[in-house]
Structures are given as structure tokens and as C-alpha cells.
C-alpha positions as CSV (number, residue, x, y, z in Angstrom):
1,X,109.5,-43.0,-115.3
2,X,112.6,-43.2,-113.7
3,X,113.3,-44.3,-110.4
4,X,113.8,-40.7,-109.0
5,X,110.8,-39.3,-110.2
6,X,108.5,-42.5,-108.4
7,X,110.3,-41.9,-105.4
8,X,109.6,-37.9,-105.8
9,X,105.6,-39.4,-106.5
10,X,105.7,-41.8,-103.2
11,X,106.2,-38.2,-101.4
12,X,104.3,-36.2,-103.3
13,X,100.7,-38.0,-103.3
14,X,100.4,-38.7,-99.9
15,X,101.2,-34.7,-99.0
16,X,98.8,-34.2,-101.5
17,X,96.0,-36.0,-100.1
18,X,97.1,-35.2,-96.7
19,X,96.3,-31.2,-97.6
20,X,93.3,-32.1,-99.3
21,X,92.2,-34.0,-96.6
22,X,93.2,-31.1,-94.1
23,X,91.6,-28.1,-95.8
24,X,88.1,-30.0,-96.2
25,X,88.1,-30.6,-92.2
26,X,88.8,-27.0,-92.1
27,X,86.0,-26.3,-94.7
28,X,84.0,-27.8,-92.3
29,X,85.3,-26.5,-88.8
30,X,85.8,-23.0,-90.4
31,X,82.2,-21.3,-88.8
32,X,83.4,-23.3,-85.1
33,X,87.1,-21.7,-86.2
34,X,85.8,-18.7,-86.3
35,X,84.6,-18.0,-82.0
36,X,87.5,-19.5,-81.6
37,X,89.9,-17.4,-83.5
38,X,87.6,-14.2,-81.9
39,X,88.2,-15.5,-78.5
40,X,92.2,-15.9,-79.3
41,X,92.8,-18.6,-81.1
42,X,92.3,-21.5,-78.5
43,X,91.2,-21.5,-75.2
44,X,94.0,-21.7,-72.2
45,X,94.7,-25.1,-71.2
């Protein structure tokens, strides 16, 4: 492995993880997502 391709690895897993980590939380928020999206996205602040 040469040095490029580990620093290319140092991005890529933590990307990785952080996409996997963000698609189950939206697994799980996706029936909430759902009113939301309905109601336009977000309520107004």
C-alpha cells in the first residue's frame, strides 16, 4: 500500500461510516420524515 492510497483510506472510511451512520438515523426517522416533508419540509422557526 503506498502512502497515497492510506491517506485516500483515512478519508474514505470515515465518510463511509459517516453515510452509514446517517442513512440508518434516517431509516429510522423516515415515518416522523414523512408529516414533516407533508407539512413542507420543516416547520418555520
Amino acid at each position: 500500500m503506498s502512502f497515497s492510497d492510506y491517506n485516500c483510506s483515512l478519508i474514505v472510511e470515515p465518510v463511509s461510516l459517516l453515510f452509514l451512520f446517517c442513512s440508518s438515523i434516517a431509516r429510522k426517522h423516515r415515518q416522523f420524515g414523512v408529516a414533516q416533508r407533508e407539512a413542507g419540509a420543516f416547520p418555520p422557526p
